[in-house]
N, C-alpha and C positions, 0 to 999 in steps of 0.2 A: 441517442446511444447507438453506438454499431449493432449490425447484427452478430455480426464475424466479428470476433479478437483473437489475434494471434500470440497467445501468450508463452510460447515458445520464442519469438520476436523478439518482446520485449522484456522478457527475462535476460537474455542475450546480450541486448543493448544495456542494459543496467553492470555486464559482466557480472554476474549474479551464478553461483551455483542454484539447483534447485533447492539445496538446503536453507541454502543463506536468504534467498528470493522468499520461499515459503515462510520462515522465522519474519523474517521483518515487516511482512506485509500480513501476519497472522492467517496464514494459508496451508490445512495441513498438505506434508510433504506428497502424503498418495494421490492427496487430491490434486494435487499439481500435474504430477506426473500423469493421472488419464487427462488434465486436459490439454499437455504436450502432446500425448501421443495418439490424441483420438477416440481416446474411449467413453470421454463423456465430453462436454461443452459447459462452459458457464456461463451461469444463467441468471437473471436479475439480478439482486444486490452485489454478486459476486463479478459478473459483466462490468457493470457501473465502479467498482474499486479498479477493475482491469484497466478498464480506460482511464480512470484519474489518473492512474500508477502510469500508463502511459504518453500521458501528456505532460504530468507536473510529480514524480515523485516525491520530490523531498518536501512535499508538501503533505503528500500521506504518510512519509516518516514522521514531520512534523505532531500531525494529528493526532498518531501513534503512541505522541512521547519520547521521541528519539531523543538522540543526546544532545542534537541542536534544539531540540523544540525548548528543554531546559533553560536554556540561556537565554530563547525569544522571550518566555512566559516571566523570565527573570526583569527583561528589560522591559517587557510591555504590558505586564499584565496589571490591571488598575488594584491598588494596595485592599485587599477582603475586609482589614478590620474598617479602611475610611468608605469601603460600601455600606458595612453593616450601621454604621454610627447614628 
């Protein structure tokens, strides 16, 4: 895992406002903003979503529940009553 994440960067590269960035990725908005601007750094759990989010997003959308995760779960996901049988 990095030391350094530029989550200014990759907010950016998503064309993401900070609102929209923070809602989707379950990040509150203030928190976002000090670590744009320098006032604090993230740090462990929060690091490690930073970098997934900047490597593979719509996989943390996915994970999230987004709207595409829906239709995956819909195609893939093995039928709960033939597990439980």
């Amino acid at each position: 895992m990095p030391a350094e994440v530029d989550v200014q960067g990759i907010r950016r590269r998503l064309k993401l406002s900070q609102n929209e960035f923070a809602s989707r990725f379950g990040i509150a908005p203030g928190m976002l903003r000090d670590w744009e601007q320098g006032r604090k750094r993230p740090e462990g759990p929060a690091r490690a979503l930073l970098t997934v989010i900047a490597r593979d997003p719509k996989a943390v959308t996915r994970a999230f529940g987004g709207s595409r995760a829906s239709a995956l779960k819909t195609k893939s996901a093995p039928d709960s009553k033939k597990m439980h049988a």
